[in-house]
NUKOLGU-702759 format. One line per 5 residues: number of its first residue (from 1); their letters; for each residue x, y, z of N, C-alpha, C, O, CB. Coordinates in steps of 0.1 Angstrom, whole numbers, plus 5000, padded with zeros to 4 digits. Each point is the difference from the previous one (the first is absolute). Glycine has a CB too. Layout:
NUM) A) X:Y:Z:X:Y:Z:X:Y:Z:X:Y:Z:X:Y:Z  ...
This chain:
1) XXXXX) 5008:4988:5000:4992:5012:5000:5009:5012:5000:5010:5002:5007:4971:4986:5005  5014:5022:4979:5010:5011:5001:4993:5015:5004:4989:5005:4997:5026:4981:4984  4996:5019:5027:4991:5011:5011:5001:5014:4987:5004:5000:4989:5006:4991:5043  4982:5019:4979:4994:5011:4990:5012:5004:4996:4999:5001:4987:4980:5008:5023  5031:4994:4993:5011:5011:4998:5005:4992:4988:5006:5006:4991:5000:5005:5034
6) XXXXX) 4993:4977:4975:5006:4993:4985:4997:5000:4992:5008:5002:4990:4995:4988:5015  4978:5009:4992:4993:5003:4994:5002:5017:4989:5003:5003:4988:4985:4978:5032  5009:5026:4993:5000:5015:4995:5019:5000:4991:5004:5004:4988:4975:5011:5041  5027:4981:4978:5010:4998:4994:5006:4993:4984:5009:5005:4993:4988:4998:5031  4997:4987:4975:4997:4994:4989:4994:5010:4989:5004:5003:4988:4992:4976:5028
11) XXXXX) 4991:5025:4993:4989:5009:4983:5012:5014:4998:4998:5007:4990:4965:4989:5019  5048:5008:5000:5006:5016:4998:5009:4992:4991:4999:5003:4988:5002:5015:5036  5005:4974:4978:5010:4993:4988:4992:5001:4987:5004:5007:4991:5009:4974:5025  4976:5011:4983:4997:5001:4988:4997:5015:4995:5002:5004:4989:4990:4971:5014  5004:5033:5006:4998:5009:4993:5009:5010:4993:4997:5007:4990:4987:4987:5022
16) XXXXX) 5032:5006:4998:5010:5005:4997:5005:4995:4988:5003:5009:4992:4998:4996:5028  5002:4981:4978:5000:4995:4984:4990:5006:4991:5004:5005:4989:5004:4972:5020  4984:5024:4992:4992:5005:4988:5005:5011:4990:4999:5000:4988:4983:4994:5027  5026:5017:4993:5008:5012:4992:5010:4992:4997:5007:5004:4990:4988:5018:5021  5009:4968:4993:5013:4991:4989:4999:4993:4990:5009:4999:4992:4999:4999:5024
21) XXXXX) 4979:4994:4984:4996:4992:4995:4998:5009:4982:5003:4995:4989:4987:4989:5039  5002:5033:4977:4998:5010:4987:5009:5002:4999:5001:5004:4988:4985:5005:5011  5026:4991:5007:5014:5008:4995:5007:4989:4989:5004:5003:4989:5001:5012:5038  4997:4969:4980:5001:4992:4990:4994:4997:4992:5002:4989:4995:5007:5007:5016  4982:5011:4987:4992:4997:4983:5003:5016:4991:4999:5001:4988:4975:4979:5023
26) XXXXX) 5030:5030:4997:5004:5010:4992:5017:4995:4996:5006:5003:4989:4974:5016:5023  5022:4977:4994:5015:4996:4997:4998:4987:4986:5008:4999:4991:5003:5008:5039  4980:4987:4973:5002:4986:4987:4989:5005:4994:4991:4992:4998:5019:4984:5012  4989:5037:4985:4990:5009:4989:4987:4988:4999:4999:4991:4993:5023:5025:4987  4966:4991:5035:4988:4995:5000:4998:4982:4997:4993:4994:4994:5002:5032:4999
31) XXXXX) 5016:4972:5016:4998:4983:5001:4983:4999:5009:4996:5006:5010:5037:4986:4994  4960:5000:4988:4985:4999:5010:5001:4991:5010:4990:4998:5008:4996:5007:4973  5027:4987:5019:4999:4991:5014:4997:5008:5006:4990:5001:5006:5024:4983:4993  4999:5026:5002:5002:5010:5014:4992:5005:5003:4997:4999:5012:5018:5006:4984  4976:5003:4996:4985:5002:5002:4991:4999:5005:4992:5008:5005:5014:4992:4986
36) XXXXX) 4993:4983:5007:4991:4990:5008:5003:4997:5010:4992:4997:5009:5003:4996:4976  5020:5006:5015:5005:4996:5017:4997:5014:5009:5000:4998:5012:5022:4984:4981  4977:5028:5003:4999:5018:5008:4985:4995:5002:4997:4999:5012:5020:5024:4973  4972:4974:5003:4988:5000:5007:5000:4988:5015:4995:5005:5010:4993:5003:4963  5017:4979:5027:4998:4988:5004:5006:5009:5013:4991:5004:5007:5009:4973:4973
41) XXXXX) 5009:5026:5022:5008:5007:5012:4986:5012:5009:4997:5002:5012:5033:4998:4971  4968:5003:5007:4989:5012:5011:4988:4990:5001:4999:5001:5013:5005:5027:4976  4988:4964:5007:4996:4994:4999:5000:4991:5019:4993:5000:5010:5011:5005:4958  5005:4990:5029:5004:4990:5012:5008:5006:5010:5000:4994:5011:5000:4988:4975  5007:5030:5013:5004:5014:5009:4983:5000:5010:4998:4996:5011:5022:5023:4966
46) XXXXX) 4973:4985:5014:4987:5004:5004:4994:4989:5013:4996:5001:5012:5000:5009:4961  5006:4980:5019:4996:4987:5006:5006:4998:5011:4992:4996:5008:5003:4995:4974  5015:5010:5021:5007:4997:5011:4998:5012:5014:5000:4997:5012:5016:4989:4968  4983:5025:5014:4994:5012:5011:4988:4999:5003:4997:5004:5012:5016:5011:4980  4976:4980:4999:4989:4998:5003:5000:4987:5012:4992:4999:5009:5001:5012:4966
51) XXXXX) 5016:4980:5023:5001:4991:5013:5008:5002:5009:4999:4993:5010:4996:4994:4979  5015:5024:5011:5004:5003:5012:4992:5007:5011:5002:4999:5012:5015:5001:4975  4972:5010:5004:4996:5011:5008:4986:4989:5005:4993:5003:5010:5018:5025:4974  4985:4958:5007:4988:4995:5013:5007:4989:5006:4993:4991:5005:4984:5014:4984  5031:4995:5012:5008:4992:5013:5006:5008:5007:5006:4993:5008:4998:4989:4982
56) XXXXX) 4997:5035:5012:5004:5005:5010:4986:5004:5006:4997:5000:5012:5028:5006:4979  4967:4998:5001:4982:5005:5009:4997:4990:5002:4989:5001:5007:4999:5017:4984  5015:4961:5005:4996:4991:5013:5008:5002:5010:4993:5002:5010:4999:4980:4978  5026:5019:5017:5002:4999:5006:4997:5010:5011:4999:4998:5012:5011:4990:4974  4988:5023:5009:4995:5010:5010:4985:4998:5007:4996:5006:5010:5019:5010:4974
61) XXXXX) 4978:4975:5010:4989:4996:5004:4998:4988:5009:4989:4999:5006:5008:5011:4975  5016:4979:5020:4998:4991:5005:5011:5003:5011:5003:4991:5008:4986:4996:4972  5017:5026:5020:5011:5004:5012:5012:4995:5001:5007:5001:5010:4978:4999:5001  5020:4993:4975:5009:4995:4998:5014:5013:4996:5012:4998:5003:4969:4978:4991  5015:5034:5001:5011:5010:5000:5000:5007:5010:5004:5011:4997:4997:4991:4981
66) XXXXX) 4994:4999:5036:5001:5002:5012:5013:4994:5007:5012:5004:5002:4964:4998:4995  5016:4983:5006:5008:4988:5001:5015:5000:4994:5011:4996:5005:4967:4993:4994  5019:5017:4988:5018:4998:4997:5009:5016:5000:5010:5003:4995:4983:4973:4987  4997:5032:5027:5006:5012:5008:5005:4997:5012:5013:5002:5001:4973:5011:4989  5006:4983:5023:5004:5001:5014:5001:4984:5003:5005:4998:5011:4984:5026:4997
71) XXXXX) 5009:4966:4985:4997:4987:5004:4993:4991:5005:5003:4988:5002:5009:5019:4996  4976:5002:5005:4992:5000:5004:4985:4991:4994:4991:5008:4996:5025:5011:5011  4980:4970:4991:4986:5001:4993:4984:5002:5008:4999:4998:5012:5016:4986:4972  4975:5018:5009:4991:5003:5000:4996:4997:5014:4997:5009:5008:5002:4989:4969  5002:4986:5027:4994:4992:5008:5012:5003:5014:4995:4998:5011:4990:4982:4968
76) XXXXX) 5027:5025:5023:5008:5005:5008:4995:5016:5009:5001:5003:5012:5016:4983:4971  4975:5023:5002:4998:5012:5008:4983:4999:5006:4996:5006:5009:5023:5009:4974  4972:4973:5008:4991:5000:5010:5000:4992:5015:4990:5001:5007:4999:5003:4972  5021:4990:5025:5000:4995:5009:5010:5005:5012:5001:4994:5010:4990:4989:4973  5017:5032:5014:5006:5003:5007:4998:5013:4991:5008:5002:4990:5006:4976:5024
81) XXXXX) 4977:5031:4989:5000:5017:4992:5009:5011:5006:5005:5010:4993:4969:4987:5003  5029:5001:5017:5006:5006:5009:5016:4995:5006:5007:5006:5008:4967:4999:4996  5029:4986:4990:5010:4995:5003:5014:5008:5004:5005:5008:4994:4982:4978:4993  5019:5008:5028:5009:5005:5004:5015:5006:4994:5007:5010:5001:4977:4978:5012  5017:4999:4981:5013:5004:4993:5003:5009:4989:4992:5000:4990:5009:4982:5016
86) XXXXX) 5007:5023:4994:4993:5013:4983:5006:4988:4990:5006:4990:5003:5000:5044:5003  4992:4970:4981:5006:4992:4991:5012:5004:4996:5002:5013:5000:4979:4982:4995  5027:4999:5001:5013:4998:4997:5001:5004:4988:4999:4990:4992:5005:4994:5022  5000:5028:4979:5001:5002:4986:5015:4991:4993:5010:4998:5006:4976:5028:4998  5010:4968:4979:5005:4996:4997:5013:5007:4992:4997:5010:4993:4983:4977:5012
91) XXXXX) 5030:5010:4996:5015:5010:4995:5004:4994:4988:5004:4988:5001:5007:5018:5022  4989:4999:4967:5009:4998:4989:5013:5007:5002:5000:5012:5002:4980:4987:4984  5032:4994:5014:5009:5001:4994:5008:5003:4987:5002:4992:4992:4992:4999:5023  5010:5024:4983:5007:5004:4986:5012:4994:4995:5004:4996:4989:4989:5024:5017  5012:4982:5010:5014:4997:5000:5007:4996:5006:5007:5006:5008:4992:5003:4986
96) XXXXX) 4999:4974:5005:5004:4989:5011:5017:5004:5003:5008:5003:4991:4973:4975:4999  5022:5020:5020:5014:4995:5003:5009:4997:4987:4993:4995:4991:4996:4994:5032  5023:5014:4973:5008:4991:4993:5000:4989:4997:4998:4997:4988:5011:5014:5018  4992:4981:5004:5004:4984:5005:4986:4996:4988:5003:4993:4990:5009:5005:5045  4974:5008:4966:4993:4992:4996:5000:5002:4981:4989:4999:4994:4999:5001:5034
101) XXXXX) 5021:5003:4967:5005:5002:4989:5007:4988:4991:5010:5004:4996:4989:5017:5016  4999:4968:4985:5005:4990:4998:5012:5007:4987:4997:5005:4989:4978:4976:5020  5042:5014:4999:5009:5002:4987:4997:4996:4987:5004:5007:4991:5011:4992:5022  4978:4989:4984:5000:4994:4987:4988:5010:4993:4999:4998:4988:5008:4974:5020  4988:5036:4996:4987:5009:4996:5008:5012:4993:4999:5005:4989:4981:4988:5034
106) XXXXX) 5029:5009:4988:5012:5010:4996:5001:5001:4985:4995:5008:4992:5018:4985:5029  4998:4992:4977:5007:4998:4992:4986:5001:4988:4998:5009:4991:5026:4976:5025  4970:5003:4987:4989:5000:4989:4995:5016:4995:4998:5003:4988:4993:4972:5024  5008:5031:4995:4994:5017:4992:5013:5002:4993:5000:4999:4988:4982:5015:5031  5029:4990:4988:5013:5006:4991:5001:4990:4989:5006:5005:4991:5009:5005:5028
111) XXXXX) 4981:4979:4977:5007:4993:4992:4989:5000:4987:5002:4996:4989:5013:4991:5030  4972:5019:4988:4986:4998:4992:5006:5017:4989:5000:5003:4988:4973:4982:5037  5031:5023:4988:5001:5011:4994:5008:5006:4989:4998:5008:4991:4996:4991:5028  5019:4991:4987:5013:5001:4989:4997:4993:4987:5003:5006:4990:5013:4995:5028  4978:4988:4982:4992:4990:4987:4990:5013:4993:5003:5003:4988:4992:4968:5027
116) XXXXX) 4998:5033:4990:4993:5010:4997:5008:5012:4992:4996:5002:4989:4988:4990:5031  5024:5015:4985:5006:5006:4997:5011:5000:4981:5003:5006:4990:4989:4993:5041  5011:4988:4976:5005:4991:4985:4991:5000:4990:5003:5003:4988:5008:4980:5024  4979:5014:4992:4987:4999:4989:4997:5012:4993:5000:5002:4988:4990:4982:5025  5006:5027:4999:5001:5011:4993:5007:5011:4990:4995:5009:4993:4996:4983:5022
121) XXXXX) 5026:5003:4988:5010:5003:4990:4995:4991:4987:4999:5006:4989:5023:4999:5030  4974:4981:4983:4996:4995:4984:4990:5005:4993:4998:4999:4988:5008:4981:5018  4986:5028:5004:4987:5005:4991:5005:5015:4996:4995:5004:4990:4983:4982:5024  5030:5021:4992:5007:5014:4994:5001:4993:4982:4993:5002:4990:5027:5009:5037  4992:4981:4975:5010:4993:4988:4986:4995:4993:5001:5004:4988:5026:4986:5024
126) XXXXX) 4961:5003:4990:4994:4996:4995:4990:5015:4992:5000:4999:4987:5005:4975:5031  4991:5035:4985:4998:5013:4999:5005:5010:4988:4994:5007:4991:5006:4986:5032  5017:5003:4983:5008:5013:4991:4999:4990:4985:4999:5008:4991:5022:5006:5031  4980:4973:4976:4996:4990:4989:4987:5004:4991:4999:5001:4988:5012:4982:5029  4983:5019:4991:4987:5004:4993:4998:5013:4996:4991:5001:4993:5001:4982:5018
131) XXXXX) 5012:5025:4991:5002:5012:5003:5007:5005:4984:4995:5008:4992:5007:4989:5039  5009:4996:4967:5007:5002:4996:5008:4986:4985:5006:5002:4990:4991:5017:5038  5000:4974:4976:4998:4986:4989:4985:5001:4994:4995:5004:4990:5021:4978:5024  4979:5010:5000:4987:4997:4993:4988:5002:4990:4995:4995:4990:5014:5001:5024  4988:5019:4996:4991:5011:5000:5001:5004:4984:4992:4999:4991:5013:5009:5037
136) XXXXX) 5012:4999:4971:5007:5007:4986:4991:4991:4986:4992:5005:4992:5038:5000:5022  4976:4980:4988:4998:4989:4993:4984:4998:4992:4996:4998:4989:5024:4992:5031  4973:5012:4992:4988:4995:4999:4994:5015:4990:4993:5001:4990:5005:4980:5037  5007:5028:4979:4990:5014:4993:5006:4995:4985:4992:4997:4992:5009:5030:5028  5013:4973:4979:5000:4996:4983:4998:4992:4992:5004:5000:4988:5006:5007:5015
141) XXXXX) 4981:4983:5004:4991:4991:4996:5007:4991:4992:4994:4993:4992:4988:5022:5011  5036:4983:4998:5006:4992:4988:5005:5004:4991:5008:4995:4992:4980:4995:5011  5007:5024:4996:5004:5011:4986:5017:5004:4997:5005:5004:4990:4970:5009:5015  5034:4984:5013:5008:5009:5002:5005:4991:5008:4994:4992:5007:4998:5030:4989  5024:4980:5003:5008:4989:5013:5003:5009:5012:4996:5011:4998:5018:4972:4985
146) XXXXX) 4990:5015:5025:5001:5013:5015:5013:5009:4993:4998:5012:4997:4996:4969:5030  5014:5015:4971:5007:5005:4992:4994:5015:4991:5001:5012:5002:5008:4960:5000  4985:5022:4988:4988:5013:4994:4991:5006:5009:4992:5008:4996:5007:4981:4985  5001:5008:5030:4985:5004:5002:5010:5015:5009:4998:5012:4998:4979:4957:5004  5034:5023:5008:5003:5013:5002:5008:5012:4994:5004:5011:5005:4993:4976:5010
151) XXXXX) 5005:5008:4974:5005:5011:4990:4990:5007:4992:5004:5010:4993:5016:4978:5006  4968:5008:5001:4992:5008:4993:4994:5009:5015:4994:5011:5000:5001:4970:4973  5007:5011:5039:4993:5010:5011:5005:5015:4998:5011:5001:4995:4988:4978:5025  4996:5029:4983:5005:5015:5004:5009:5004:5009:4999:4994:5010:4983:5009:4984  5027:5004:5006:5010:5001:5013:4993:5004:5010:5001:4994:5011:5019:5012:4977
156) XXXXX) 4972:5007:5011:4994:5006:5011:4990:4988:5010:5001:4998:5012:5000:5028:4972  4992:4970:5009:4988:4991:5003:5008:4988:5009:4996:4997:5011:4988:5008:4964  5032:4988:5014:5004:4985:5005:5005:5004:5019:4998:4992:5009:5013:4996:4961  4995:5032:5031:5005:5004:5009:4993:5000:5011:5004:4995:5010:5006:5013:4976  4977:4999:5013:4988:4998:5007:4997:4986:5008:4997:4998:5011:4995:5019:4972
161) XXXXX) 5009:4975:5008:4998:4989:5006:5007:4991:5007:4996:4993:5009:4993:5011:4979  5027:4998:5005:5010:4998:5012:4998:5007:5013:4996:4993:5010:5018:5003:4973  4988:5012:5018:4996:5006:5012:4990:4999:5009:5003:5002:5012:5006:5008:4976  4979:4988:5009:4991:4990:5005:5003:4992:5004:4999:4998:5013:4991:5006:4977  5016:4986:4999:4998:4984:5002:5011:4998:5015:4997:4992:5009:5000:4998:4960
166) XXXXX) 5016:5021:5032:5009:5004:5007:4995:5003:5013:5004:4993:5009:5007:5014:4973  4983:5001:5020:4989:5000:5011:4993:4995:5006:4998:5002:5012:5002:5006:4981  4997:4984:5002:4993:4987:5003:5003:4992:5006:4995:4996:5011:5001:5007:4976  5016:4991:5005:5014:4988:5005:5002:5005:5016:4997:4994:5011:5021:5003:4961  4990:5018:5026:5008:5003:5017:4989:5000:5009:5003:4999:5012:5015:5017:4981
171) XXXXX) 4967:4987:5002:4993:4997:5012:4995:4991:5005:4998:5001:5012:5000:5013:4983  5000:4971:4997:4997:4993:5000:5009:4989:5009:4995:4992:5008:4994:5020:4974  5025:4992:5015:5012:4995:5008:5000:5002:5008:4998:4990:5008:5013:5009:4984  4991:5014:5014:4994:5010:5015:4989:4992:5008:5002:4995:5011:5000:5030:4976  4987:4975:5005:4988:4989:5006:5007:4984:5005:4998:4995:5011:4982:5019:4969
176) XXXXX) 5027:4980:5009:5003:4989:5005:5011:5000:5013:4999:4993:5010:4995:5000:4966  5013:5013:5023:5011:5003:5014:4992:5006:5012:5003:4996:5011:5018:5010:4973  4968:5004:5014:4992:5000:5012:4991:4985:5008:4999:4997:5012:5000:5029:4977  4996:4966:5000:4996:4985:5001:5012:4986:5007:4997:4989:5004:4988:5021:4974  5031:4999:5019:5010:4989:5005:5003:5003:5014:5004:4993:5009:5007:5004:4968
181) XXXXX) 4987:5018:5024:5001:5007:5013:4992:4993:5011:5004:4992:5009:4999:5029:4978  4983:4984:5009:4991:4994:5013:5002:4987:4999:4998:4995:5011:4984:5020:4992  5021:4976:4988:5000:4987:5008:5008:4995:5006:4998:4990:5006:4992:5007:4984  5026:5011:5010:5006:4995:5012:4999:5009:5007:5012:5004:5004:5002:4983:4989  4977:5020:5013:5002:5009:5012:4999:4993:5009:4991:4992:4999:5002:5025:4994
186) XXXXX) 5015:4983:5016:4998:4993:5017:4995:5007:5009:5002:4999:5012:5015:4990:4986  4978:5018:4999:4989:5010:5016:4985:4988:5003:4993:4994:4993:5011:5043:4996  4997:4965:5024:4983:4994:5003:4995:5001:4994:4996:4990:4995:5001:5012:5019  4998:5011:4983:4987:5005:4990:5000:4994:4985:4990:4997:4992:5010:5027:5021  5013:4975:4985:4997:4991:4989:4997:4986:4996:4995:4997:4989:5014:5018:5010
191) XXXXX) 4996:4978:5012:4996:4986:5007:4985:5004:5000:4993:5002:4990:5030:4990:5027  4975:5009:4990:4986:5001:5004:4985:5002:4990:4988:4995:5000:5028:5015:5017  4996:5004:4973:4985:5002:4992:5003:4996:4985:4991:5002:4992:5000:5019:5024  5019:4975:4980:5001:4994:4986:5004:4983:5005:5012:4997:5002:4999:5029:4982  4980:4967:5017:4999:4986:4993:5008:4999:4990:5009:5008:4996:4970:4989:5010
196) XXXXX) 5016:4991:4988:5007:4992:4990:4989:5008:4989:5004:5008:4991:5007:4964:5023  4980:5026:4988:4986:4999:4994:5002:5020:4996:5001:5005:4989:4980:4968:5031  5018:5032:4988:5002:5012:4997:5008:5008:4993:4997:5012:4996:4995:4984:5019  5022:4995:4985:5016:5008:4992:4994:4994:4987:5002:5005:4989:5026:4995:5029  4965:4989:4981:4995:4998:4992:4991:5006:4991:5002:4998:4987:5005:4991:5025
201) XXXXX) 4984:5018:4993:4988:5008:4994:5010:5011:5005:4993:5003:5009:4979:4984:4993  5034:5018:4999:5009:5016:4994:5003:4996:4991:4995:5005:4990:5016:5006:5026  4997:4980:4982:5009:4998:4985:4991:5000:4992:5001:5009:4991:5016:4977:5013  4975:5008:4996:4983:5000:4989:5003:5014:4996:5007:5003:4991:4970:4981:5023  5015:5024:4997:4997:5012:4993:5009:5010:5001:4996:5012:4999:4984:4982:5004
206) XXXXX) 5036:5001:4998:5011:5006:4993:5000:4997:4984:4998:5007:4991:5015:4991:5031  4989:4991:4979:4995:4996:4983:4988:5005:4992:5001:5004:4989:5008:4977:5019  4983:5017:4998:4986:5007:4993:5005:5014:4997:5001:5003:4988:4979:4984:5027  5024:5022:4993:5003:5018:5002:5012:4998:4987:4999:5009:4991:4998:4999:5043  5011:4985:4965:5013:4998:4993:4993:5001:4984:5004:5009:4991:5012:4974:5030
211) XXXXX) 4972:5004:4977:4995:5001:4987:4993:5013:4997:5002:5009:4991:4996:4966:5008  4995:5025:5008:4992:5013:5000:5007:5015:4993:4993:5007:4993:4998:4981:5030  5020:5014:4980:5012:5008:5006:5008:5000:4984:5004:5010:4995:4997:4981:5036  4999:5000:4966:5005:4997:4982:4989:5009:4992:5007:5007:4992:5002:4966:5009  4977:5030:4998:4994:5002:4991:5001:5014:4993:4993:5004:4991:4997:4979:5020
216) XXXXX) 5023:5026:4996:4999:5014:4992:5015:4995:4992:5004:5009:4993:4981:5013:5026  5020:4969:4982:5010:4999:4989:4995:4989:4994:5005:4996:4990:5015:5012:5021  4967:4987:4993:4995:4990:4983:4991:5007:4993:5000:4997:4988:5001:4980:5021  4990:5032:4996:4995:5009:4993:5007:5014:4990:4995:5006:4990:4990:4983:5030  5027:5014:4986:5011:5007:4996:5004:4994:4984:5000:5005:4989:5008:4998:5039
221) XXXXX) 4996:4984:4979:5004:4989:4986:4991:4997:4984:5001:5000:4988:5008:4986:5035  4978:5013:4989:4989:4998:4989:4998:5006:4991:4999:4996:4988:4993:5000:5024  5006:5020:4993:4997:5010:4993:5008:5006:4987:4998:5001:4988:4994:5002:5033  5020:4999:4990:5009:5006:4988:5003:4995:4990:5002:5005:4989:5004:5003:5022  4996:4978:4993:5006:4990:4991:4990:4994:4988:5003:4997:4989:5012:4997:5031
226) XXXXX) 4975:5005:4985:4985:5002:4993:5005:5013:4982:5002:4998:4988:4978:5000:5048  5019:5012:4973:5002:5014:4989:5007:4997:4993:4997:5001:4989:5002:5015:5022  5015:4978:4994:5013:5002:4990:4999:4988:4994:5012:4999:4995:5004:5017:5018  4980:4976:4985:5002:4984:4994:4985:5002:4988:4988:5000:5003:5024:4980:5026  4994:5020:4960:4991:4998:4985:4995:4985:4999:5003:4995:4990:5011:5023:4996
231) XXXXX) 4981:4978:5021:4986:4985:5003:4993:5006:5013:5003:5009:5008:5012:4963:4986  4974:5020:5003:4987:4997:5007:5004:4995:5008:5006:4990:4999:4980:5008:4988  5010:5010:5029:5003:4994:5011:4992:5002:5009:5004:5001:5011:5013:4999:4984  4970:5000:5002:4985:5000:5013:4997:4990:5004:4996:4990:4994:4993:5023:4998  5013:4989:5022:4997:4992:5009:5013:4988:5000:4997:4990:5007:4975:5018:4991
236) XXXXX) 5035:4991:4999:5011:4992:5001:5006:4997:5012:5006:5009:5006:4998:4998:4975  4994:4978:5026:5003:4998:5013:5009:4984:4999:4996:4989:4999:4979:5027:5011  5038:4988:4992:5013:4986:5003:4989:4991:5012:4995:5005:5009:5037:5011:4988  4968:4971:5001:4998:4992:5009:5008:5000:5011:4997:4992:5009:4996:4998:4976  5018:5019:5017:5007:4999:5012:5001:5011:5010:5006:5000:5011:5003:4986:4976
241) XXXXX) 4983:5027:5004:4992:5012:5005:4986:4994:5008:4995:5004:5010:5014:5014:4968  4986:4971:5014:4989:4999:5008:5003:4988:5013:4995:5001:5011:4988:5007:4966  5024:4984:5020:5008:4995:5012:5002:5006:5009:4997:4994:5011:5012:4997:4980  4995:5020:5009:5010:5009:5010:4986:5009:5007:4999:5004:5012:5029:5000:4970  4964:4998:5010:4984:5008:5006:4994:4992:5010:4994:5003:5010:5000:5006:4967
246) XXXXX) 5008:4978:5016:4994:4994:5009:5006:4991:5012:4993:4993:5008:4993:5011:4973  5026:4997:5018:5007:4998:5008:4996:5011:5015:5001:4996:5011:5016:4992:4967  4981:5026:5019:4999:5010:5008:4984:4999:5007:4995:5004:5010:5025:5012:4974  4974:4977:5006:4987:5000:5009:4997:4987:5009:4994:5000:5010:4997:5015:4971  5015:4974:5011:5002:4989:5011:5008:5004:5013:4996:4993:5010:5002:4991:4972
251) XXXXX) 5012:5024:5021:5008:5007:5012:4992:5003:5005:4999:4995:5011:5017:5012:4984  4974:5004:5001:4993:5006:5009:4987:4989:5005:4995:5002:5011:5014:5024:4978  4987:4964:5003:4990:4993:5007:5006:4991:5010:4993:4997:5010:4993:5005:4971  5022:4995:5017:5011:4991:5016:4997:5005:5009:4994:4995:5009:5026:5000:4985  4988:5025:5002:5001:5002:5011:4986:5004:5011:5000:4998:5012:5024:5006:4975
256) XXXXX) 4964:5002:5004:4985:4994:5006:5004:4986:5009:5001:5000:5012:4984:5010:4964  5016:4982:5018:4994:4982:5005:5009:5001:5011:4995:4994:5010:5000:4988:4967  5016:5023:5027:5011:5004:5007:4998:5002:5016:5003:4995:5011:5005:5016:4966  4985:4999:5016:4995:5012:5015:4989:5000:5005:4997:5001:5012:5014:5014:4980  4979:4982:4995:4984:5008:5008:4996:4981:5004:5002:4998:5012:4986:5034:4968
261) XXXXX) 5010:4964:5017:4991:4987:5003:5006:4990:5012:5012:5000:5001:4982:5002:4972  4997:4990:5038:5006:4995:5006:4997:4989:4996:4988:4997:4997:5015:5017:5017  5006:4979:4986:4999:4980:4992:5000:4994:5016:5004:4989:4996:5015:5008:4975  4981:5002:5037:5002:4991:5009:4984:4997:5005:4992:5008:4998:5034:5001:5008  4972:4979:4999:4987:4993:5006:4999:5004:5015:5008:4998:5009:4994:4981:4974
266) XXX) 4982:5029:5019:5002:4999:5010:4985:4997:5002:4992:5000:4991:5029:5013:5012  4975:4981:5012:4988:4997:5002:4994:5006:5011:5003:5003:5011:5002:4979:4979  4979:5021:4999:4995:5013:5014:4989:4991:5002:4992:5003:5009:5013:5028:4985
């Protein structure tokens, strides 16, 4: 049986996918899966809030979210209304002791983080490829070897977009070295509040921010290179431009499944 907070939790996931689910169909030019999966998401988003919210107005009805306030149930306060003892509020802990920090948890985040980190240098490289091979390739539809294609580009235009694409790269790197950083940090607080699970879903949506983050030097590319190249090049998309798109929107749906949803079984 799974309690309200899972529930309500469950329908926010789906519904936070749903702006991903449109974004990856604007990226694979109006795929209708995506579409259908955006409707199916609000759909069952819906569904699932609609069962959170009447399993929290039974519990409130049957005194059960009382009960799992002071500890108290129903049949406790009619039989003692006045009771001597006060109740004992319950304490959550932020920030257990050290000791209760398991080393291997340690190691496991730094090592999730630094993997992560690795990965994200391959998606730069994977990026500046497309950017710059693929992308070029595909607008000339065959007409032109890379070779031609950047000699017929314009100086001003090819400059522009170096500079961009340049931009891009150093920030992107920057981003990854801030991702190698926190995961070996050794302070409590970082024990504490980056899991495994969590350096995890940063890297996500370091990666996501990273693709994202490319699009004024592929639109840069598009354009100009578009102008200056004598063939037809509407709508021209490299399979490895749309790889890479959608590589950025699966990041960001991880990092959703990551964070907001609780998977564990509990019984109310």
């Amino acid at each position: 049986m799974r309690s309200t907070g899972q529930l309500f939790r469950w329908g926010l996931t789906c519904l936070f996918l749903v702006p991903v689910a449109l974004v990856g169909s604007f990226v694979a030019s109006g795929t209708p899966v995506l579409l259908w999966l955006a409707l199916a998401l609000i759909l069952v988003g819906g569904a699932f809030n609609a069962a959170a919210v009447v399993r929290g107005i039974r519990r409130v009805g049957s005194g059960g979210l009382m009960t799992s306030l002071d500890g108290m149930t129903p049949a406790d306060r009619t039989a003692s209304p006045d009771a001597a003892e006060p109740i004992v509020p319950q304490q959550r802990i932020i920030f257990p002791d050290d000791d209760t920090v398991p080393r291997a948890d340690r190691r496991l985040r730094r090592s999730v983080g630094l993997a992560a980190a690795v990965g994200l240098i391959a998606l730069i490289g994977f990026g500046v490829y497309v950017v710059t091979v693929a992308q070029p390739l595909a607008i000339a539809q065959g007409a032109l070897t890379l070779d031609e294609i950047y000699a017929a580009w314009g100086t001003v235009s090819r400059v522009a977009f170096t500079v961009a694409l340049t931009i891009w790269v150093v920030l992107s790197l920057a981003v990854v070295v801030g991702v190698a950083l926190i995961a070996i940090l050794p302070s409590l607080s970082a024990d504490q509040l980056l899991t495994w699970q969590r350096m995890l879903a940063l890297a996500c949506i370091a990666g996501s921010a990273i693709v994202i983050a490319s699009l004024p030097a592929y639109f840069s590319m598009g354009i100009s290179l578009a102008d200056d190249l004598a063939v037809a090049t509407s709508g021209a998309q490299s399979a490895a431009a749309l790889a890479f798109g959608l590589t950025g929107v699966a990041l960001s749906a991880a990092a959703i499944l990551l964070t907001v949803p609780d998977w564990r079984r509990r019984a109310r």
